[in-house]
C-alpha positions in Angstrom: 37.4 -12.3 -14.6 37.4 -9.0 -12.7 35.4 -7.2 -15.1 32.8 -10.4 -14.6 32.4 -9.8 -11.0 31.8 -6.1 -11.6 29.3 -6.7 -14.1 27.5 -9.5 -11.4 27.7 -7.2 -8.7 26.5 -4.2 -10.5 23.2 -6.6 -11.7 22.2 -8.0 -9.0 22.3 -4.0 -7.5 20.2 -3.0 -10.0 17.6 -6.0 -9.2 17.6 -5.7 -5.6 16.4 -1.6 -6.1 13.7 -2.5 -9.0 12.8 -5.9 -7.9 13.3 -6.7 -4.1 10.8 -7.0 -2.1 6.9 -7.7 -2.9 6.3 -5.0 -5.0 8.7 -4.6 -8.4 9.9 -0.9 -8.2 10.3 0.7 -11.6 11.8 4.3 -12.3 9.5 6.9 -13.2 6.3 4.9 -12.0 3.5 7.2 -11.8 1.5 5.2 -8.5 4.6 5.6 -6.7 4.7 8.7 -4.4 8.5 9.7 -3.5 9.2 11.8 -0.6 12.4 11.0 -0.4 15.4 8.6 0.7 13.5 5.2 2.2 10.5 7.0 2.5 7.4 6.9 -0.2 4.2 4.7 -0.6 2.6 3.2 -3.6 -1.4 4.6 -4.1 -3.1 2.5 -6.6 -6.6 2.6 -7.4 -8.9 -0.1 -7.1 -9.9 -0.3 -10.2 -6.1 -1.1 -11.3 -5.0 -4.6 -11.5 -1.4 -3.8 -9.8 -2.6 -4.6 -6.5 -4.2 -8.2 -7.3 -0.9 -9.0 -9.3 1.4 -7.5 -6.0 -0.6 -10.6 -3.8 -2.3 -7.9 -2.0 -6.2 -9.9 -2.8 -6.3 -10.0 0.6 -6.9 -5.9 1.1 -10.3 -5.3 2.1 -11.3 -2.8 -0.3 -15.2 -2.5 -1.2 -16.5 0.2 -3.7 -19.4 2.1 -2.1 -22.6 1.2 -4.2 -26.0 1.9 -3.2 -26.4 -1.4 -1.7 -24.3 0.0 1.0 -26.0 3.5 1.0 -22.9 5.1 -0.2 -19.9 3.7 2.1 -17.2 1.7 1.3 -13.7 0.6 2.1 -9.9 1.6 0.9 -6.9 -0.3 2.5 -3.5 0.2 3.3 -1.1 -2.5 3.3 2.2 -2.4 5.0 4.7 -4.8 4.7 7.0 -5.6 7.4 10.8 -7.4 7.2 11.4 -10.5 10.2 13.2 -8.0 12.0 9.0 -6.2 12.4 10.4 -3.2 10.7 8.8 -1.1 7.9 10.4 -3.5 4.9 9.0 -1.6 2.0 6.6 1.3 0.6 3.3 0.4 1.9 0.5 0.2 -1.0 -2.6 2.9 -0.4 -5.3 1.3 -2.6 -8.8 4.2 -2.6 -11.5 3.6 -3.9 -13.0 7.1 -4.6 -10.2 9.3 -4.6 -7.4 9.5 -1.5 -7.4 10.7 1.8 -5.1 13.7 2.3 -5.1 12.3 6.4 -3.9 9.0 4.9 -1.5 10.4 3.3 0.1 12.0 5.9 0.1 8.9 8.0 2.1 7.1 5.3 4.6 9.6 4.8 5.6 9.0 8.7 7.2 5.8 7.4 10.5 5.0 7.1 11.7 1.4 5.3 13.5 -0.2 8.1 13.5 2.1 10.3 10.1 2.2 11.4 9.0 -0.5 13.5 5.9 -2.5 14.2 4.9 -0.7 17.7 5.3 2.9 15.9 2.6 1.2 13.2 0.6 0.4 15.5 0.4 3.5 17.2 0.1 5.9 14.1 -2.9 3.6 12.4 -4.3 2.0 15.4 -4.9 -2.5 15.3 -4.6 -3.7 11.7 -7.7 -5.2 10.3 -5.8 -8.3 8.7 -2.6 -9.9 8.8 -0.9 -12.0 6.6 1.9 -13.7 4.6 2.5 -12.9 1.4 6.1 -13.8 -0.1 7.4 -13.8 3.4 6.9 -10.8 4.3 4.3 -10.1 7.2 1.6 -7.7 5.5 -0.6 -5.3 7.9 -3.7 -4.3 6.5 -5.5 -1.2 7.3 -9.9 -0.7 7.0 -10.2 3.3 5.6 -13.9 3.4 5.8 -15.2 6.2 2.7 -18.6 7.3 2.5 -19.7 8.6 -2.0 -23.0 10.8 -1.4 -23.6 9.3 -5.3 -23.9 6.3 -4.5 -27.0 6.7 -1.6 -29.9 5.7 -1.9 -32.5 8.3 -2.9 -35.5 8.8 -0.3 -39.3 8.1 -1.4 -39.5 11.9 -3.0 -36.5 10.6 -5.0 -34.3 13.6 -3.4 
């Protein structure tokens, strides 16, 4: 019976690390940036499905195109626990190719140690808010700009 117990407890330790939270962590995943004890993010791109499948639809993320002379969208989603801390890595999802300033912004984070004010104050009022799981998402507007994607003048320059 003991050896039972130790066996439960030991498995549902190794679930809550890989799969607690919104986002299933796996060992050795190569979107995952780890910079150290409760502090990392996820950066997906948005070409990759991971972020649909994570219930992140909501991130407003728009590929520049020449429609929109060359500007587009990433997003940053960070999820917060009911206490309004930090609950999780937050998810960087780029569209061109990520943001070094970005970057260092996330890696201020802390999972529960950082709290909702502190968000606030490093990225500024988030775009969109929402529920997803039950966890309270923030997502952050990272407006890009691809010089490829412009349109070209009359001379065709």
């Amino acid at each position: 019976m003991k050896q039972l117990i130790v066996l439960s407890v030991m498995l549902a330790a190794g679930l809550g690390n890989s799969f607690g939270g919104l986002i299933p962590r796996t060992s050795n995943d190569r979107d995952f940036v780890d910079l150290g004890r409760n502090r990392g993010y996820y950066m997906v791109s948005s070409n990759s499905g991971k972020w649909w499948r994570w219930g992140l639809a909501r991130a407003p993320v728009e590929e520049p195109r020449m429609f929109t002379h060359g500007f587009g969208d990433d997003a940053i989603a960070i999820p917060f626990d009911a206490r309004g801390r930090v609950a999780f890595a937050p998810v960087y999802i780029y569209t061109i190719s990520p943001e070094s300033f970005q970057r260092l912004r996330l890696a201020a984070l802390f999972w529960g140690l950082t709290t909702q004010a502190e968000v606030r104050s490093l990225f500024g009022r988030p775009a969109i808010q929402a529920q997803v799981r039950g966890y309270d998402v923030w997502y952050y507007e990272i407006r890009v700009y691809n010089p490829f994607e412009e349109f070209p003048d009359i001379r065709g320059r």
